[in-house]
SEGUNU-588708 format. One line per field, with one value per atom (N, C-alpha, C, CB): residue number from 1; residue in one letter; x, y, z. Coordinates in steps of 0.001 Angstrom, whole numbers, always signed. Glycine has a CB too. Example, Ala and Ser with C-alpha at 12.3 -4.5 7.8 and 13.67 -1.06 7.14 Angstrom:
% SEGUNU-588708
num (1_1_1_1_2_2_2_2) .
residu (A_A_A_A_S_S_S_S) .
c1 (+13190_+12300_+13200_+11308_+12850_+13670_+12900_+14084) .
c2 (-5690_-4500_-3300_-4473_-2250_-1060_+30_-598) .
c3 (+7800_+7800_+7800_+9046_+7080_+7140_+7870_+5725) .
***
This chain:
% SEGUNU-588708
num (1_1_1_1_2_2_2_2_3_3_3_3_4_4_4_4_5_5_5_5_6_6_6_6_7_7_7_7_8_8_8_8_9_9_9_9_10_10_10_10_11_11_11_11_12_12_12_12_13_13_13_13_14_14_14_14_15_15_15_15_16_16_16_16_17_17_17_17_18_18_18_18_19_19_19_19_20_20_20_20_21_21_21_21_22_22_22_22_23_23_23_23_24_24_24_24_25_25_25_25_26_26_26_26_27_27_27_27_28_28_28_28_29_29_29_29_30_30_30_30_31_31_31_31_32_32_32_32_33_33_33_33_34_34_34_34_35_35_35_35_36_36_36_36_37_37_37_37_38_38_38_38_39_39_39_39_40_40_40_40_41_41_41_41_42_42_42_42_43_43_43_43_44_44_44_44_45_45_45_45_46_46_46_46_47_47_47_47_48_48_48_48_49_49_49_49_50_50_50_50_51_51_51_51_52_52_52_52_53_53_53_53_54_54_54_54_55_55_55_55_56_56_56_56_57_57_57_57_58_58_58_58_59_59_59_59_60_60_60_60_61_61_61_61_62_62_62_62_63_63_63_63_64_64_64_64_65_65_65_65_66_66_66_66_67_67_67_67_68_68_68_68_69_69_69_69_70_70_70_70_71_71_71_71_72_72_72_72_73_73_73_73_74_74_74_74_75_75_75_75_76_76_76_76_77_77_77_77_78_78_78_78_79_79_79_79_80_80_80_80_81_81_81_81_82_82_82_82_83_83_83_83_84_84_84_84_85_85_85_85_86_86_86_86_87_87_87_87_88_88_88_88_89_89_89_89_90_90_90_90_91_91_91_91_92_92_92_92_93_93_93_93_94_94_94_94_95_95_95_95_96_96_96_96_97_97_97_97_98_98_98_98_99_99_99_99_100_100_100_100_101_101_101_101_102_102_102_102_103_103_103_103_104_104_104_104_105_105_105_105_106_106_106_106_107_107_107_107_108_108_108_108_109_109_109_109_110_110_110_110_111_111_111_111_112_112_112_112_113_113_113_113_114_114_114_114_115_115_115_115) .
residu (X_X_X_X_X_X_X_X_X_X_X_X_X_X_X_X_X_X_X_X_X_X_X_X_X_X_X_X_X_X_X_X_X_X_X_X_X_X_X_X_X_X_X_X_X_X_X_X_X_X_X_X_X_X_X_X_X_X_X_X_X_X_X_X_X_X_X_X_X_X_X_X_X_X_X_X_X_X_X_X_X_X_X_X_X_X_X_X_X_X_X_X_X_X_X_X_X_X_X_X_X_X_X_X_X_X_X_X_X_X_X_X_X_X_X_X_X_X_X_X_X_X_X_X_X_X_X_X_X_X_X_X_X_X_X_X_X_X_X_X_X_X_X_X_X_X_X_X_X_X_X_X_X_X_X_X_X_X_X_X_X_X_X_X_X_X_X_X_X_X_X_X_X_X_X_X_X_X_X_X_X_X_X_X_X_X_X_X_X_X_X_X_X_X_X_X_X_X_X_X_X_X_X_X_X_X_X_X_X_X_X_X_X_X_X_X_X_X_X_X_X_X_X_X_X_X_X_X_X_X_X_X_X_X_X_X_X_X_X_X_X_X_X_X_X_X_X_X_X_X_X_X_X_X_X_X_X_X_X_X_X_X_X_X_X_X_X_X_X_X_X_X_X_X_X_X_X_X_X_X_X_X_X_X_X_X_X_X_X_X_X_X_X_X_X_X_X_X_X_X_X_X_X_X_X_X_X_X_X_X_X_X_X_X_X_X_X_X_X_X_X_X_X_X_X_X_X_X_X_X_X_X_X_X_X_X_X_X_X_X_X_X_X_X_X_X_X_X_X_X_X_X_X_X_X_X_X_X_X_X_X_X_X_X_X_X_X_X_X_X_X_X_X_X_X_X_X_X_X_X_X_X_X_X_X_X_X_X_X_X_X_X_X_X_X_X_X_X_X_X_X_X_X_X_X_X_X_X_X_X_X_X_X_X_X_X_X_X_X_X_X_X_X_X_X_X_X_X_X_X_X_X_X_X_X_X_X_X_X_X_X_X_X_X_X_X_X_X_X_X_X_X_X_X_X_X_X_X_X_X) .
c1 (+4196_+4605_+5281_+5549_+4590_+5742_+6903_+5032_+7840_+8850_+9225_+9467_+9554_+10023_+11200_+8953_+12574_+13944_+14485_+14819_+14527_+15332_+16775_+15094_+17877_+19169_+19652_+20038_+21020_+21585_+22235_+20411_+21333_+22115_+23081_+21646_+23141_+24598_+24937_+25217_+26376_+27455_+27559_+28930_+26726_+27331_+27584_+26530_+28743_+29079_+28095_+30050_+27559_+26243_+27232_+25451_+25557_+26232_+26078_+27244_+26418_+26951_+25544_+27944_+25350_+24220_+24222_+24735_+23279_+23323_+21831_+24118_+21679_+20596_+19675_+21269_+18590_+17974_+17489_+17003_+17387_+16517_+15773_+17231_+14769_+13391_+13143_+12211_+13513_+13729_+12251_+15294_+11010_+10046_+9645_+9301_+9170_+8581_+7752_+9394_+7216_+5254_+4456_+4853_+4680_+3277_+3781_+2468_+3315_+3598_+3450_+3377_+4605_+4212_+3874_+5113_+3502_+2962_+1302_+2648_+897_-188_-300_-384_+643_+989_+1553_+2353_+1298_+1773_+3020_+641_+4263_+5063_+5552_+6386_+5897_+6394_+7536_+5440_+7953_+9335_+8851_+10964_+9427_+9105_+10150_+7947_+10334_+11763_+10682_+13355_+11697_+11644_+12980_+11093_+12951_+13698_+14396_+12702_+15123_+15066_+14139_+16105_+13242_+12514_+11481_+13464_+11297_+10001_+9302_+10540_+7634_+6989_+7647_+5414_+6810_+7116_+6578_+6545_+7274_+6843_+7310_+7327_+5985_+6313_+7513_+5302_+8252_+9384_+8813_+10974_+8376_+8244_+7023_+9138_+6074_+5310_+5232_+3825_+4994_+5091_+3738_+6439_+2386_+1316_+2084_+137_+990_+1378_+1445_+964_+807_+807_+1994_-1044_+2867_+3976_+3867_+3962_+3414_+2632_+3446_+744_+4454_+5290_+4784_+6876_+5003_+4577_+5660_+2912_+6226_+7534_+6735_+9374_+7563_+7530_+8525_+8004_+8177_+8270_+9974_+7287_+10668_+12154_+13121_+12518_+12219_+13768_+12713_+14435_+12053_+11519_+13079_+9670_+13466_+14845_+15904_+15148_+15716_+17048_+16783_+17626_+15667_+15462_+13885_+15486_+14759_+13521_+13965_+13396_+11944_+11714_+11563_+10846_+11383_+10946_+11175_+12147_+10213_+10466_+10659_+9591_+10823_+10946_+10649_+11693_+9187_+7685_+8620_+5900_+9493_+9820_+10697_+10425_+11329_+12123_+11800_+13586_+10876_+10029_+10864_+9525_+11281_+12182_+11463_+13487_+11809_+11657_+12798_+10482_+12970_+14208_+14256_+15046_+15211_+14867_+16006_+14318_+16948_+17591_+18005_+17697_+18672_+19161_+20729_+19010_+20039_+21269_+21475_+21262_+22736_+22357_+21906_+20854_+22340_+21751_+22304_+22452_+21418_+21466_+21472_+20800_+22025_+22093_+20853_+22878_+19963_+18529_+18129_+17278_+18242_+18085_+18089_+18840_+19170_+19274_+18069_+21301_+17913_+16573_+16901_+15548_+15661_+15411_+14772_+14708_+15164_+14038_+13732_+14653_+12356_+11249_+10649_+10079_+10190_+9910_+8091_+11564_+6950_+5733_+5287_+5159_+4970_+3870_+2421_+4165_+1624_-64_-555_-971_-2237_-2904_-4432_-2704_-5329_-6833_-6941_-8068_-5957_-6221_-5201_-6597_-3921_-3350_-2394_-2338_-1693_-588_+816_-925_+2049_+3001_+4614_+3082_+4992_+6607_+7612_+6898_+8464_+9733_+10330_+10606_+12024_+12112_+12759_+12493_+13376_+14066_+15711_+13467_+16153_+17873_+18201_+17929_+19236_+19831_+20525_+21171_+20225_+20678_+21553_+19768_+23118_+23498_+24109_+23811_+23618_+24697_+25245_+24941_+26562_+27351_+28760_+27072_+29575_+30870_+31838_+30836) .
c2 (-40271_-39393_-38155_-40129_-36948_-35488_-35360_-33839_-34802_-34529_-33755_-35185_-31787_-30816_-30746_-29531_-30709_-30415_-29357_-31534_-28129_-27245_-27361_-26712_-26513_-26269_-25206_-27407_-25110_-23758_-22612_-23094_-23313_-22283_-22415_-22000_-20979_-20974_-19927_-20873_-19905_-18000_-17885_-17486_-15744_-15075_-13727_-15140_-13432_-11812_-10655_-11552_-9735_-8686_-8227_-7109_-8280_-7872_-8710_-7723_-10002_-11341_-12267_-12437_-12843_-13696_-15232_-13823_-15638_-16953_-17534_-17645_-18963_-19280_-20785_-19594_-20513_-21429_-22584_-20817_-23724_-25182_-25261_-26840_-25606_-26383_-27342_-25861_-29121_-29895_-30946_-30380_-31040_-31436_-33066_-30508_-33718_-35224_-35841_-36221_-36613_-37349_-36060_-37785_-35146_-34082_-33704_-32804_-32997_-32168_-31171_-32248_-30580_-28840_-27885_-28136_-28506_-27913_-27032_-29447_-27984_-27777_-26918_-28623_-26668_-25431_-24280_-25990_-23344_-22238_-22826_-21079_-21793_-22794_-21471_-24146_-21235_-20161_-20274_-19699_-19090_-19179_-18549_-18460_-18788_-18350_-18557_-19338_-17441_-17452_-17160_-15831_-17918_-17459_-16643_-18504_-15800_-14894_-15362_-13850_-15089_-15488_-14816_-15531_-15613_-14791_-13847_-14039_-14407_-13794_-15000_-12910_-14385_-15467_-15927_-14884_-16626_-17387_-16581_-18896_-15609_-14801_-15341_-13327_-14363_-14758_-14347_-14014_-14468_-13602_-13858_-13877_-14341_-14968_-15600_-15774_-15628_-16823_-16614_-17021_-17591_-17636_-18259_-18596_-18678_-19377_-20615_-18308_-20915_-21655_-21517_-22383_-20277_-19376_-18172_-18477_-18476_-17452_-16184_-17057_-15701_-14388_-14298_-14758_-13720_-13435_-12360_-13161_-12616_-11583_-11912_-11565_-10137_-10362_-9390_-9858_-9431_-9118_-7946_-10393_-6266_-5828_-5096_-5725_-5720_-5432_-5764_-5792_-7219_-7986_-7904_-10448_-6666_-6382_-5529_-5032_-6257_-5777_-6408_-4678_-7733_-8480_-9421_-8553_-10281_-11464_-11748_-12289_-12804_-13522_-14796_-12869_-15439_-16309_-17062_-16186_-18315_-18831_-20485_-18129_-20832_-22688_-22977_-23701_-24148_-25591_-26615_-26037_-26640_-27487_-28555_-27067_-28538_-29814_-30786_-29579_-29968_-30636_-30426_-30085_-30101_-30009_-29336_-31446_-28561_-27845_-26126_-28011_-25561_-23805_-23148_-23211_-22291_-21625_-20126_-21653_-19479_-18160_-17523_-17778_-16448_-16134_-15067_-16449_-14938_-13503_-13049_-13700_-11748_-11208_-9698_-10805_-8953_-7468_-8462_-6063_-9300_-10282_-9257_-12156_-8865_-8177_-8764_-7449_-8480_-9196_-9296_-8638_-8504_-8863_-9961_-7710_-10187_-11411_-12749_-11409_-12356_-14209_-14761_-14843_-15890_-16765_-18151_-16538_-19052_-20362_-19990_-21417_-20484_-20442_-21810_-19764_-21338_-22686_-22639_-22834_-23832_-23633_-24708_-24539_-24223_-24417_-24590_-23584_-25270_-26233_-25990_-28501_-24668_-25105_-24914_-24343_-25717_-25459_-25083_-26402_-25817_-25669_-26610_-25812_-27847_-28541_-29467_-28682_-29183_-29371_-28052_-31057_-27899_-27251_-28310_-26073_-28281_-29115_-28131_-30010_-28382_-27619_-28416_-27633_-27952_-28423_-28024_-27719_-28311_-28593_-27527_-29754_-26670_-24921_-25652_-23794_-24179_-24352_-22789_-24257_-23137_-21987_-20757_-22746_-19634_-18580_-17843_-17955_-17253_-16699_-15630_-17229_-14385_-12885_-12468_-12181_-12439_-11700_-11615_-11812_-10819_-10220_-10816_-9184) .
c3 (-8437_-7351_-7926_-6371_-7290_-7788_-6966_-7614_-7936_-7575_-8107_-7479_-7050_-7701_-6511_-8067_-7460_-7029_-7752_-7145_-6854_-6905_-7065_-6050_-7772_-7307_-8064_-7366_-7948_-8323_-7188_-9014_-6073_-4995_-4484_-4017_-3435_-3472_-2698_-4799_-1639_-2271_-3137_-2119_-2515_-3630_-3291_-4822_-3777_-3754_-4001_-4763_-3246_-3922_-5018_-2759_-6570_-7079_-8328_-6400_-7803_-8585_-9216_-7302_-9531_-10425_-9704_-12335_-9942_-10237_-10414_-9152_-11369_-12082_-11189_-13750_-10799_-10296_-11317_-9614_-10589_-11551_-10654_-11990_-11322_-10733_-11180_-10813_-11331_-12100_-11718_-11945_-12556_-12203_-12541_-12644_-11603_-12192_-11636_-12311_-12397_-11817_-12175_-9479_-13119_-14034_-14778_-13530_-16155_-16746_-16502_-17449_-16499_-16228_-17007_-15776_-18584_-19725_-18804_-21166_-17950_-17016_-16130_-16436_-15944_-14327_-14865_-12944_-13820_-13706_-12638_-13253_-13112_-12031_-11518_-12595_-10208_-9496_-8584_-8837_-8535_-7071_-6206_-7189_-5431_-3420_-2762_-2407_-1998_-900_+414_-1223_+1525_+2592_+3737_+2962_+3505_+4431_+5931_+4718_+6697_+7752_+8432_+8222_+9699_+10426_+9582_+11199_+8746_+7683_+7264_+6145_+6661_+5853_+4156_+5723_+4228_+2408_+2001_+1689_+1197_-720_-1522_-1291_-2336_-4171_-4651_-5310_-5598_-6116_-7227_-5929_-8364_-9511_-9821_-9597_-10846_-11699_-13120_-11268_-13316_-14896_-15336_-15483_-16043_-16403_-17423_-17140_-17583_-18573_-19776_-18545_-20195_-21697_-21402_-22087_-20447_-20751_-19949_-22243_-19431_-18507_-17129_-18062_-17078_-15599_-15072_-15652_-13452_-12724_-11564_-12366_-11236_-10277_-9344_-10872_-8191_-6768_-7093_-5580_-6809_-7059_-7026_-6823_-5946_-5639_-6252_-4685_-7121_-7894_-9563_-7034_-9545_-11157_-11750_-11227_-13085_-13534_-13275_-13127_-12150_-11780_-12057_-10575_-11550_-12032_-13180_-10633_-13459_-14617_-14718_-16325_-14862_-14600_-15992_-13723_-16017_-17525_-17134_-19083_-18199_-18305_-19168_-18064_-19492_-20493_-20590_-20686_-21285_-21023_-21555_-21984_-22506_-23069_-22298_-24272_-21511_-20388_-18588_-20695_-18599_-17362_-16299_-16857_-16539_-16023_-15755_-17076_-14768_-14758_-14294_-13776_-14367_-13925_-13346_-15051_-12372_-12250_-12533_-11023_-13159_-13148_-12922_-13588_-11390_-10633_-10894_-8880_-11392_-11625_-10390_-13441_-10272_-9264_-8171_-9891_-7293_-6202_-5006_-6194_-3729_-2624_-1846_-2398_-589_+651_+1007_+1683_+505_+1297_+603_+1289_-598_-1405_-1100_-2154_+476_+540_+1778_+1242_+1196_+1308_+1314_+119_+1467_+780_-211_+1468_-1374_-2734_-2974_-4281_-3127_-3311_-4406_-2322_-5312_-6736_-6185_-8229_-6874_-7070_-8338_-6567_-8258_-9683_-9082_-9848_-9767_-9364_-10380_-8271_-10472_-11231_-10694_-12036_-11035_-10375_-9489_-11313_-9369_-9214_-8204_-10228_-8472_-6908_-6885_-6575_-5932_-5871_-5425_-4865_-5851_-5626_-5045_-7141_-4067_-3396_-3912_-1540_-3725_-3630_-1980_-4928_-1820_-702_-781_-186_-1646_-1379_-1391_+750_-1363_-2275_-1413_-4857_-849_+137_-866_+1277_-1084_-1469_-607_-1812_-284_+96_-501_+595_-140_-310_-275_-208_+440_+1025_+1011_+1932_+1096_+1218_+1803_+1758) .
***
């Protein structure tokens, strides 16, 4: 059975940082491209983040310079790390494991912004 658990979230002051986990089990994620996704209030699910599995990130163009993404095939783990965090920033962030062959969620980790 998969199991992707997010955490790390949180308040936060704009401005202020903080580092997401994506803590993965039942696959290797040596296999996946693993990605982040927020959902907004009253908005759809976006990308913020992916990474392949040969290393290749691609950001969503608002948080290019704040955040970065990266894993740790050896510990099945991915991570995102926001720094300069905006009130528009806050979301659910959701972490994805896909390949050709399934795609896998997690259940999202509350991000808050604000003052």
């Amino acid at each position: 059975q998969v199991q992707i658990v997010e955490s790390g979230g949180g308040l936060v002051q704009p401005g202020g940082s903080l580092r997401l986990s994506c803590a993965v089990s039942g696959i290797s994620i040596s296999q996946y491209s693993m990605g982040w996704y927020r959902q907004r209030p009253g908005q759809r699910r976006e990308m913020v983040a992916t990474i392949t599995s040969g290393g290749s990130t691609i950001y969503i163009y608002v948080v290019k310079g704040r955040f970065t993404i990266s894993r740790d095939n050896a510990n099945n783990t991915a991570f995102l790390q926001m720094n300069s965090l905006k009130p528009e920033d806050t979301a659910v962030y959701f972490c994805r494991a896909e390949n050709y062959l399934a795609t896998h969620w997690g259940q999202g980790t509350q991000v808050t912004v604000s003052s």
